[in-house]
FINU-572549 format. One line per field, with one value per residue (C-alpha): residue in three letters; x, y, z. Coordinates in nm, 3 decimals, padded with zeros to 5 digits, always signed. Example, Ala and Ser with C-alpha at 12.3 -4.5 7.8 and 13.67 -1.06 7.14 Angstrom:
REM residues 2
res = [ALA|SER]
x = [+01.230|+01.367]
y = [-00.450|-00.106]
z = [+00.780|+00.714]
***
This chain:
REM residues 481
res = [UNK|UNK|UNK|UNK|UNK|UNK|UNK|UNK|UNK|UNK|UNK|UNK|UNK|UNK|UNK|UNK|UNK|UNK|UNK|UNK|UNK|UNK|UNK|UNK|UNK|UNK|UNK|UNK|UNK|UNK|UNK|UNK|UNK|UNK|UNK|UNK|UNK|UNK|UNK|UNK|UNK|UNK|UNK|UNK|UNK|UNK|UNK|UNK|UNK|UNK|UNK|UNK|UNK|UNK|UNK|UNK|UNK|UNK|UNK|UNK|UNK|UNK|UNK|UNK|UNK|UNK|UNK|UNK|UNK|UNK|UNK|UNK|UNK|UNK|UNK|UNK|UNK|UNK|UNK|UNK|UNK|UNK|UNK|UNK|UNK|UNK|UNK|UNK|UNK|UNK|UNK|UNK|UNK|UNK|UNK|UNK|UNK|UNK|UNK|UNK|UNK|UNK|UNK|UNK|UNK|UNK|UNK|UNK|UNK|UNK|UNK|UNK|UNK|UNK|UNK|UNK|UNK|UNK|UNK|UNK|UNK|UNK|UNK|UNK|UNK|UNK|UNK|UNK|UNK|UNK|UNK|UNK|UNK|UNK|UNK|UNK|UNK|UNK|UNK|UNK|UNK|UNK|UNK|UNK|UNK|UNK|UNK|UNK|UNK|UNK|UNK|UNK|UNK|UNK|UNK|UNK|UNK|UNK|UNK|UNK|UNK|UNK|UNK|UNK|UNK|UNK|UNK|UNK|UNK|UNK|UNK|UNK|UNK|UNK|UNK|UNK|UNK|UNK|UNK|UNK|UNK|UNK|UNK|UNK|UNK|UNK|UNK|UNK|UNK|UNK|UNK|UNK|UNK|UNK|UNK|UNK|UNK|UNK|UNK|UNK|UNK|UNK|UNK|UNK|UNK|UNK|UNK|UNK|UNK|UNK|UNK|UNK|UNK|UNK|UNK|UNK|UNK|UNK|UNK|UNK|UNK|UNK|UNK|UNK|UNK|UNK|UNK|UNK|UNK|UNK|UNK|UNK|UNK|UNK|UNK|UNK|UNK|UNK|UNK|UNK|UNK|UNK|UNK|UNK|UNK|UNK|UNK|UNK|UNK|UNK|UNK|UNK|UNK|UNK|UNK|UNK|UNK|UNK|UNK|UNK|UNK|UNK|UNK|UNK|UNK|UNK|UNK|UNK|UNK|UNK|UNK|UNK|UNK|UNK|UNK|UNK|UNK|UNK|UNK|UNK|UNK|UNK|UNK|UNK|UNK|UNK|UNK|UNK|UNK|UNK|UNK|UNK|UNK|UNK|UNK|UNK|UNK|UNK|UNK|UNK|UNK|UNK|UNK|UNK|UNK|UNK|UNK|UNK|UNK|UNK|UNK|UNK|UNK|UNK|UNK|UNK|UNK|UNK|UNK|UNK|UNK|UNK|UNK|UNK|UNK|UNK|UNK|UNK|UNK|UNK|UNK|UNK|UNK|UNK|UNK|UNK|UNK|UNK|UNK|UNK|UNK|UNK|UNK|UNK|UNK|UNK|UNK|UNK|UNK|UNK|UNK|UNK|UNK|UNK|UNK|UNK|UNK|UNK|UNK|UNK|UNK|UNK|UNK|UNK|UNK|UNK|UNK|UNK|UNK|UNK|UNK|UNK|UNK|UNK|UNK|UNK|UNK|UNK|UNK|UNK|UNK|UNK|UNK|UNK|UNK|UNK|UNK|UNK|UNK|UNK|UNK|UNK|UNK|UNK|UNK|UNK|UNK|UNK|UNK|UNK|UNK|UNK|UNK|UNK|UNK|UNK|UNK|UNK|UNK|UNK|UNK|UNK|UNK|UNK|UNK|UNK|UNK|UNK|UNK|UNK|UNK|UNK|UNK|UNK|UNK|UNK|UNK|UNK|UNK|UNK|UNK|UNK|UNK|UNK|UNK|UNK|UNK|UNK|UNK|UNK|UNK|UNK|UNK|UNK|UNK|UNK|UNK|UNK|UNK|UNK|UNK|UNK|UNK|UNK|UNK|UNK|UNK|UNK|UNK|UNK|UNK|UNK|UNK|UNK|UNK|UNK|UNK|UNK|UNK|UNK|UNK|UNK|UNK|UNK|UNK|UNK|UNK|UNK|UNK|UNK|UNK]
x = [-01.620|-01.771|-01.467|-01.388|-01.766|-01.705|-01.368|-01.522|-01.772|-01.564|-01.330|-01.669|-01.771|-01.433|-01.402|-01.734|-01.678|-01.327|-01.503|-01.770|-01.520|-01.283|-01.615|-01.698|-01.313|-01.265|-01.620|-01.801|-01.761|-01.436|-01.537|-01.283|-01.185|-01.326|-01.112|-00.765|-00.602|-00.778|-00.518|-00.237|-00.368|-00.332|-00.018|+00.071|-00.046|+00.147|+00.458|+00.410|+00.336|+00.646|+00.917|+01.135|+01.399|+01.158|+01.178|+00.993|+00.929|+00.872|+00.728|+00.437|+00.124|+00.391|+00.496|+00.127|+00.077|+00.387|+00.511|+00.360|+00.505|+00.417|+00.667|+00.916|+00.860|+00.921|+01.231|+01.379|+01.308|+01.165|+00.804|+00.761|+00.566|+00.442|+00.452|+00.367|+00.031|-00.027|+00.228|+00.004|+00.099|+00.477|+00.753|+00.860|+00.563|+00.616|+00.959|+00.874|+00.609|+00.888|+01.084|+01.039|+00.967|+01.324|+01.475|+01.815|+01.832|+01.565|+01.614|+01.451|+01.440|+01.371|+01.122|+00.994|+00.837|+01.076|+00.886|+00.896|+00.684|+00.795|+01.103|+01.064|+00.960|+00.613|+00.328|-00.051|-00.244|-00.539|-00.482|-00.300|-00.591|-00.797|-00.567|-00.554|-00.930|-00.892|-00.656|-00.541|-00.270|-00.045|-00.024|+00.234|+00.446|+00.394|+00.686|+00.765|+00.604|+00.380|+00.217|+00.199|+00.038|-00.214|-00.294|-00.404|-00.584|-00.781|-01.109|-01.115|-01.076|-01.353|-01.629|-01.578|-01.604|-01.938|-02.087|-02.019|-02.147|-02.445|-02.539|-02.462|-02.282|-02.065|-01.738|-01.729|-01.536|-01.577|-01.285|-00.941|-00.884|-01.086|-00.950|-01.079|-00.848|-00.534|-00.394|-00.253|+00.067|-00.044|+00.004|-00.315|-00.478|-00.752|-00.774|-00.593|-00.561|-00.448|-00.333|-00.604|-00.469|-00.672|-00.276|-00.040|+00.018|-00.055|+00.048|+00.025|+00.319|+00.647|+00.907|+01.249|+01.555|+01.765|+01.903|+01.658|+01.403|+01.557|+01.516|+01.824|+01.663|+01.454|+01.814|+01.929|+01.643|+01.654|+02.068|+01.969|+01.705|+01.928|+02.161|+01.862|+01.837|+02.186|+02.190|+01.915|+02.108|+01.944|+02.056|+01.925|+01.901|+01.764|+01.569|+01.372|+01.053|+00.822|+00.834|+00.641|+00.905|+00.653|+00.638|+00.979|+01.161|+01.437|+01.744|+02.062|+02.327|+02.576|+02.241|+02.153|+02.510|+02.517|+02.201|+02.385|+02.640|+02.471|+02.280|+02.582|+02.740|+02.409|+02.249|+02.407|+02.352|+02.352|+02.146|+02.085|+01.892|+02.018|+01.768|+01.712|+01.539|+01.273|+01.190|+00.894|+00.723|+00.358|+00.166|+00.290|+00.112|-00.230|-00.358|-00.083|+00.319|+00.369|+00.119|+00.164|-00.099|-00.070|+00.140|+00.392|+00.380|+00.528|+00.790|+00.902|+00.938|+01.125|+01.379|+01.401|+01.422|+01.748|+01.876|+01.856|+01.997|+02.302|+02.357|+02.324|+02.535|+02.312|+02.384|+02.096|+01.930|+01.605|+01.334|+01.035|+00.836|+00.735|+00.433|+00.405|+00.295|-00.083|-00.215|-00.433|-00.756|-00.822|-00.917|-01.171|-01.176|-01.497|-01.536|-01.817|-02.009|-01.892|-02.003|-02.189|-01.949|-01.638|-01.712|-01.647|-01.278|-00.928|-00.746|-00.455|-00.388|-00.340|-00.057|-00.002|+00.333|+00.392|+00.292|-00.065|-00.364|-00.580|-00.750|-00.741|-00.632|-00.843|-00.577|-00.827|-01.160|-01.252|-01.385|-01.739|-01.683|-01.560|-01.875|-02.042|-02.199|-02.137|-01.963|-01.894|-01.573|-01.662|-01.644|-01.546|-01.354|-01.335|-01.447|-01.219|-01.240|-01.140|-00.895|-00.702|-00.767|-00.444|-00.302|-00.472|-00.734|-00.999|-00.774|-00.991|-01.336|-01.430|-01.780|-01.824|-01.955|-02.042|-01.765|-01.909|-01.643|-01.794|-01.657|-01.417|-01.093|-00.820|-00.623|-00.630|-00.320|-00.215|-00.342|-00.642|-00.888|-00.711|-00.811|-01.162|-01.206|-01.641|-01.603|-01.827|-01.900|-01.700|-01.944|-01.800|-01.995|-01.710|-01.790|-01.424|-01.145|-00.903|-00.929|-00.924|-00.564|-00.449|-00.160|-00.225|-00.138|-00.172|-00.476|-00.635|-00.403|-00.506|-00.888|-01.132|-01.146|-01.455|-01.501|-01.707|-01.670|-01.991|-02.060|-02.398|-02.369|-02.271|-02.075|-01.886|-01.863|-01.660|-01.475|-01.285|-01.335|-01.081|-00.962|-00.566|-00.563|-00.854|-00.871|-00.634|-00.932|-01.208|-01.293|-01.447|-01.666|-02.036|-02.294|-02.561|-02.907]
y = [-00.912|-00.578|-00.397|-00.660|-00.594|-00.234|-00.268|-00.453|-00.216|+00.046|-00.088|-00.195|+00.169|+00.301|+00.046|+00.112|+00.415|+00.307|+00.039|+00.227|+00.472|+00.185|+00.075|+00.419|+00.476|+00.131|+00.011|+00.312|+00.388|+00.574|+01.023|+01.144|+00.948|+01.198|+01.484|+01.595|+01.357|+01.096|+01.072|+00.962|+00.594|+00.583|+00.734|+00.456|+00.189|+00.255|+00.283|-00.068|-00.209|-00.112|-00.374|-00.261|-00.004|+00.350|+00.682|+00.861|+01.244|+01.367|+01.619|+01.879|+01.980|+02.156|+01.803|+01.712|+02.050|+02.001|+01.718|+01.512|+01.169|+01.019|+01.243|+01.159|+00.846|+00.858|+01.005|+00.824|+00.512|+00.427|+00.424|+00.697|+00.758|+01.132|+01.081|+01.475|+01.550|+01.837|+02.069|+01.998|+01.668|+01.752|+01.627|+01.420|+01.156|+01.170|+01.022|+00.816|+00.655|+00.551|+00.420|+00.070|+00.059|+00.219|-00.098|-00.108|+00.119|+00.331|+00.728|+00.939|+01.290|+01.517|+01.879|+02.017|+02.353|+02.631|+02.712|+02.739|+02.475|+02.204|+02.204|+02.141|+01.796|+01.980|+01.708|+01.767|+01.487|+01.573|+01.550|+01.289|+01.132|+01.242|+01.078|+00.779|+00.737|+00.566|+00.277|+00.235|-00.025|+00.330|+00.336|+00.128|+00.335|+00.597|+00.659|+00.852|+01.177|+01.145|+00.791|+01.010|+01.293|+01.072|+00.940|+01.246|+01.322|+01.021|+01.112|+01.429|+01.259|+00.992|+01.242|+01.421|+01.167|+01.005|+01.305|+01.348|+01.005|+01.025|+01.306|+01.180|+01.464|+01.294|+01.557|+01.561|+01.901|+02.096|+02.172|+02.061|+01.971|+01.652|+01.265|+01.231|+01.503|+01.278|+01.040|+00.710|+00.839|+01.099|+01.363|+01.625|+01.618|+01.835|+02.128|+02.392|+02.672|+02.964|+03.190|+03.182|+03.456|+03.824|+03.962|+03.703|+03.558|+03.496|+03.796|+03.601|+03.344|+03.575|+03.328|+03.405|+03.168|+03.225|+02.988|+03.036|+02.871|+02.520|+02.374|+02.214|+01.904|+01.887|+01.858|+01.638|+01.381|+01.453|+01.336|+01.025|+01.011|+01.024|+00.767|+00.495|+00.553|+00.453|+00.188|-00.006|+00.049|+00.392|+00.728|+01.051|+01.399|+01.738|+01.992|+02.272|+02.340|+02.535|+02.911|+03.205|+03.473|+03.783|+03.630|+03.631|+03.836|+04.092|+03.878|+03.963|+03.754|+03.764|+03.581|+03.328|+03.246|+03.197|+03.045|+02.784|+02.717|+02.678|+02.379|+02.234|+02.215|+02.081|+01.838|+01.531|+01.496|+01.609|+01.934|+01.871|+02.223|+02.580|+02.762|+03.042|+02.794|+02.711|+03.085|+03.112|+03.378|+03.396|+03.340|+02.942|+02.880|+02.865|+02.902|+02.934|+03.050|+02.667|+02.558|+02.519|+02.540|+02.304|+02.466|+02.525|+02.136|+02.076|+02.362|+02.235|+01.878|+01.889|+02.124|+01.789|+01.584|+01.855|+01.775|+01.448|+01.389|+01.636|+01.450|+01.111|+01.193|+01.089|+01.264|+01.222|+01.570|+01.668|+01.839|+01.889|+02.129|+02.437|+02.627|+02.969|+03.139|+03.162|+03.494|+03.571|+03.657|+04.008|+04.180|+04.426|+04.609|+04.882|+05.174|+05.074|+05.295|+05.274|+05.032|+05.107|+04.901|+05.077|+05.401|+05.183|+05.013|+05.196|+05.101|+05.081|+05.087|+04.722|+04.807|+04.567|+04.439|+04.782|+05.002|+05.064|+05.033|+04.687|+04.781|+04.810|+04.622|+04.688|+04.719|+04.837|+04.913|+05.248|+05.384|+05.339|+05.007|+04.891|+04.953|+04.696|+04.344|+04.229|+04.370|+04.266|+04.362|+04.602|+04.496|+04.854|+05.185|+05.460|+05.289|+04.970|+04.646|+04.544|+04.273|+04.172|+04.184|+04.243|+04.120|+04.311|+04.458|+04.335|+04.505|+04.675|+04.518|+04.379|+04.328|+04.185|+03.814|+03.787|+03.889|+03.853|+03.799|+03.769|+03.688|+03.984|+03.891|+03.703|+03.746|+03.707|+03.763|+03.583|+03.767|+03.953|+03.825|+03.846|+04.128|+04.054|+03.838|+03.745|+03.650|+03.341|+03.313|+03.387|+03.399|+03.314|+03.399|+03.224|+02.949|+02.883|+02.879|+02.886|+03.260|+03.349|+03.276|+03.201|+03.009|+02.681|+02.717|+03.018|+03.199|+03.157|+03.108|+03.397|+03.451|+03.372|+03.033|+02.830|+03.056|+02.896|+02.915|+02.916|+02.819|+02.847|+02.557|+02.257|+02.375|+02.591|+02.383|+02.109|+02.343|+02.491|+02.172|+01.967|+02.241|+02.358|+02.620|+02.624|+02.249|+02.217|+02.448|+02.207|+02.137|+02.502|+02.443|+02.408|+02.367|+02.646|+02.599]
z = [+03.871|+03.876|+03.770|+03.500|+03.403|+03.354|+03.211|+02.928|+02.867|+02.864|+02.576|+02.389|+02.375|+02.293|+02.004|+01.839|+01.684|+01.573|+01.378|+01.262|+01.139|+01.026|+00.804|+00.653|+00.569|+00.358|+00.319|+00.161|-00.214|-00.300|-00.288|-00.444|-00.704|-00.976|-00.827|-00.975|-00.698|-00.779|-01.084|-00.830|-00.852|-01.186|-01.196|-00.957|-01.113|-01.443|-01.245|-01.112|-01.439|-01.647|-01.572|-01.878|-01.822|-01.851|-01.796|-01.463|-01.420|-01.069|-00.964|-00.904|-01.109|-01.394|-01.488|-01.533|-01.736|-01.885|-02.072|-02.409|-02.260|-02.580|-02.788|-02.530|-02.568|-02.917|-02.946|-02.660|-02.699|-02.362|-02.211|-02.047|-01.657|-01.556|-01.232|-01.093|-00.953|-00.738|-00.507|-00.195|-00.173|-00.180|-00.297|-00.089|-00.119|-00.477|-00.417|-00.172|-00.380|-00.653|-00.485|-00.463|-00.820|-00.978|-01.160|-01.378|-01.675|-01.552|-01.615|-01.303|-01.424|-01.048|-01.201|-00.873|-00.883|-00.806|-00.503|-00.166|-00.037|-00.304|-00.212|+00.163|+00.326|+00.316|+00.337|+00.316|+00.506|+00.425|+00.031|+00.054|+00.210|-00.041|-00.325|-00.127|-00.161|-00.488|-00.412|-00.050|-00.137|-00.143|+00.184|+00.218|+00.079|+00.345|+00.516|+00.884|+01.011|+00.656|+00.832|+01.128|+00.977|+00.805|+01.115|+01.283|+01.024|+00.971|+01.159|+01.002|+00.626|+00.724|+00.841|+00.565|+00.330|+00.533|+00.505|+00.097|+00.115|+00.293|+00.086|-00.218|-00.327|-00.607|-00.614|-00.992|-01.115|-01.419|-01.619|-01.626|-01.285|-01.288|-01.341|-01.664|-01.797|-01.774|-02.063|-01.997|-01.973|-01.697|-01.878|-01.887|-02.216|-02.142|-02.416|-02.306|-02.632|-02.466|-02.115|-01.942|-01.653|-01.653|-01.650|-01.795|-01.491|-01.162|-00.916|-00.576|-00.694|-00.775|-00.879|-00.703|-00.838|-00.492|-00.300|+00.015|-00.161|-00.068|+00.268|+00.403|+00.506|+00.158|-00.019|+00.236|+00.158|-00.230|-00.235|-00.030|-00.285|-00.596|-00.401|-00.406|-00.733|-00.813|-00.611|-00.808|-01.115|-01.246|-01.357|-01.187|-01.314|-01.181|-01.473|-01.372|-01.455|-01.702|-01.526|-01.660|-01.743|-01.619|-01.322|-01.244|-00.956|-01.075|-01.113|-01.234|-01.456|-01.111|-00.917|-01.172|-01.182|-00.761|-00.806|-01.023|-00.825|-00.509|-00.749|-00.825|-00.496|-00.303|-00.552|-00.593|-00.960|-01.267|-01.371|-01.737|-01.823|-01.881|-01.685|-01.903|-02.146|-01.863|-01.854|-02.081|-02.275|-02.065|-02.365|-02.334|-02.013|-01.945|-01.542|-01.329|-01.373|-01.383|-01.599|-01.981|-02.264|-02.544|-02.735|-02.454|-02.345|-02.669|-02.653|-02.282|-02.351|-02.687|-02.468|-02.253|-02.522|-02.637|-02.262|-02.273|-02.586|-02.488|-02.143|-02.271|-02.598|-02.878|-03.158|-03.373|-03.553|-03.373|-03.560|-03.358|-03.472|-03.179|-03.207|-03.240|-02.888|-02.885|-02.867|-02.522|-02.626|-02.573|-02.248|-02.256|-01.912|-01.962|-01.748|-01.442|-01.259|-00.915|-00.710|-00.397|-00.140|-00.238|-00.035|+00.310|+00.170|+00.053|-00.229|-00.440|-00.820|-00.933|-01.239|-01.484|-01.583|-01.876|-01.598|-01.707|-01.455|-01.473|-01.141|-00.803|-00.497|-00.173|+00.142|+00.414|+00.542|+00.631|+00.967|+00.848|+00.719|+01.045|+01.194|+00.939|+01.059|+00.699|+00.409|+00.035|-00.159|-00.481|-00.835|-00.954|-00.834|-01.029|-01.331|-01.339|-01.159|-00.813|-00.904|-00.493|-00.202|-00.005|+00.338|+00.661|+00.444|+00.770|+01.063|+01.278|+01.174|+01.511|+01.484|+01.091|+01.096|+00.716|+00.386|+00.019|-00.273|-00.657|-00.973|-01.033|-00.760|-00.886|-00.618|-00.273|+00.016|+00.355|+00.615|+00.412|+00.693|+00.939|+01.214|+01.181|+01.497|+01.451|+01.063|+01.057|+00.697|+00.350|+00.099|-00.241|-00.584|-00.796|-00.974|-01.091|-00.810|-01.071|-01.159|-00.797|-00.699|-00.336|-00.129|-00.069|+00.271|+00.550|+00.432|+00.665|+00.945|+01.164|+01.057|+01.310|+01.428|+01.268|+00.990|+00.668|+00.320|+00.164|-00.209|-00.368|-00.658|-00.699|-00.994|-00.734|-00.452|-00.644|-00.848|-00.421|-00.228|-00.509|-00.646|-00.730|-00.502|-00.246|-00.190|+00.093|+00.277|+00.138|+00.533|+00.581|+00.307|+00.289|+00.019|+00.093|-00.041]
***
């Protein structure tokens, strides 16, 4: 009786906090339903709604940036569902989330980013988590290791939503990358004039068109993709996306051509688009080498419309009209005095894409510096700014705990804090995480365990812990008084 006693005990305690946790997860008011992801129930929910034959475009955050659904709808007759989001999620979700929603006559056109990570079987749980906040009934369409994923990653997504809860925090960010920026369609309609990139473009995301940038398995699950299509009584077809031409990796007419044909041989349907339409003057996008302004959303998707047309043979004359490319505004980089933390780092010159000198990228610490308990990367050198901060800049700083970045990085490498094994705190004076560009995944792979990323406003600390780039690291964040 005793044992039976304690048995039963036992599982009460165990079960508590499941429930309690169980509550906060579905019970509490939705967190993150403000954020950027929070879009992906919308998105959703139009996709369920449309029962005529329609039009879906999957993909990333360029297909958000990058198509006026409503002109596409116009000239093709169909309604039209924008159904990219955000390249942490991955691809794969995005597909998986159509799926049981492709009906006869239905056009799926496939735009993933031309990147590494979107096209692998890459899943974020955490994100995901994040999107799911807003309508839960999605996850049902969660399929394999993703289910898995999310599972492991459940307690970690309800104490951090409890504790934006409990303090009433109300993740609400600034700018573009919030919920309300998105149309019905779910297409962003935020106002987006001009580049909004110090250089052009973003340094820290080099677009190679090579065939390594295709996991086998990614392919493999795309083709059995395109063959559900089919087999509910759709058409499929592959584009590419909106890519910043400066951003591009040397390639040669002999690569694009290999690159074509290694297309061609390993996707199991039609590629509609001449790549070197996709490659865009930089004055067309606006944050990132995916991301178009207004006027280049209207470039890109009448050169879909163009495909379409061509692939579907309609003959009918198109006349949209294409802005001109608007002009960046100007950059005016004055001469500094030099900043007192520079004497304990090394540098580099940071070149610009015609060879002339924007700045500097730090690439070390010198022997003084390693000495320091905390340090803060300059703003100038030699009388221009400090622009990067490059990978195993920290090697060899064994005893710094606290790091200060402001205002003036816009890029930061894998592996830049790396080395410096008693880092505790990251103090970020940044208020957009936009203009301070970083990979959404590995920065901070081999910094020290429990390191924090402190923000000083609220401004701030919505702007990393949703943001683009920084949010898949929202967990190390903290709101300092």
């Amino acid at each position: 009786m005793k044992n039976l006693l304690k048995s039963a005990i036992l599982i009460v305690a165990a079960a508590v906090p499941v429930i309690m946790m169980t509550l906060l997860c579905f019970a509490t008011p939705p967190q993150y339903s403000k954020t950027f992801l929070g879009e992906l129930a919308d998105k959703h929910e139009r996709l369920k709604e449309i029962e005529e034959p329609k039009i879906i475009v999957v993909g990333g955050s360029s297909v958000a940036f990058g198509l006026d659904s409503k002109l596409l709808e116009e000239h093709m007759g169909m309604p039209v569902v924008n159904f990219g989001l955000y390249a942490s999620l991955g691809t794969k979700i995005m597909f998986d989330l159509t799926r049981p929603y492709i009906r006869e006559g239905d056009i799926v056109i496939i735009a993933p980013e031309l990147d590494p990570q979107t096209l692998s079987l890459y899943f974020n749980a955490e994100a995901m988590w994040q999107a799911l906040d807003s309508d839960f009934s999605m996850l049902a369409r969660v399929r394999g290791s993703e289910l898995a994923a999310l599972v492991g990653g459940w307690f970690e997504y309800v104490g951090k939503k409890s504790r934006l809860w409990l303090t009433r925090a109300d993740l609400d960010p600034e700018g573009v990358y919030n919920r309300d920026s998105f149309n019905e369609y779910g297409d962003i309609s935020y106002p987006r004039p001009y580049n909004t990139m110090l250089l052009g473009y973003d340094p820290n995301k080099q677009i190679v068109l090579d065939p390594s940038i295709y996991s086998r398995d990614f392919l493999d699950y795309m083709n059995e993709y395109i063959a559900h299509i089919r087999k509910r009584g759709a058409k499929a077809y592959y584009t590419f996306p909106p890519m910043n031409s400066t951003a591009l990796a040397p390639a040669d007419d002999e690569s694009l051509l290999e690159f074509y044909r290694f297309l061609r041989e390993n996707i199991d349907c039609e590629a509609i688009s001449d790549i070197n339409d996709y490659l865009i003057e930089e004055n067309y996008f606006f944050d990132s080498n995916f991301h178009l302004n207004d006027s280049g959303v209207r470039l890109r998707t009448a050169l879909l419309i163009e495909d379409l047309y061509r692939t579907l043979g309609r003959t009918e004359a198109l006349s949209i009209e294409i802005p001109e490319a608007p002009a960046r505004p100007a950059v005016i980089i004055e001469d500094g005095r030099e900043d007192v933390w520079a004497q304990y780092f090394t540098f580099v010159e940071f070149p610009t894409v015609d060879g002339e000198i924007a700045g500097y990228t730090v690439t070390g610490v010198t022997e003084a510096g390693r000495g320091m308990v905390k340090l803060e990367i300059p703003t100038v050198h030699n009388g221009r700014p400090v622009l990067a901060i490059a990978a195993g800049t920290l090697d060899g700083c064994s005893v710094l705990t606290d790091l200060t970045i402001r205002s003036n990085i816009i890029s930061i490498e894998n592996g830049a804090f790396g080395g410096a094994l008693a880092l505790g705190r990251l103090h970020i004076y940044n208020e957009n995480e936009m203009t301070m560009s970083v990979s959404q995944t590995g920065l901070f792979d081999d910094a020290a365990p429990g390191l924090v990323i402190c923000l000083y406003s609220k401004t701030s600390f919505d702007s990393y812990s949703a943001g683009y780039y920084w949010g898949n690291y929202s967990a190390m964040m903290r709101l300092m008084p």
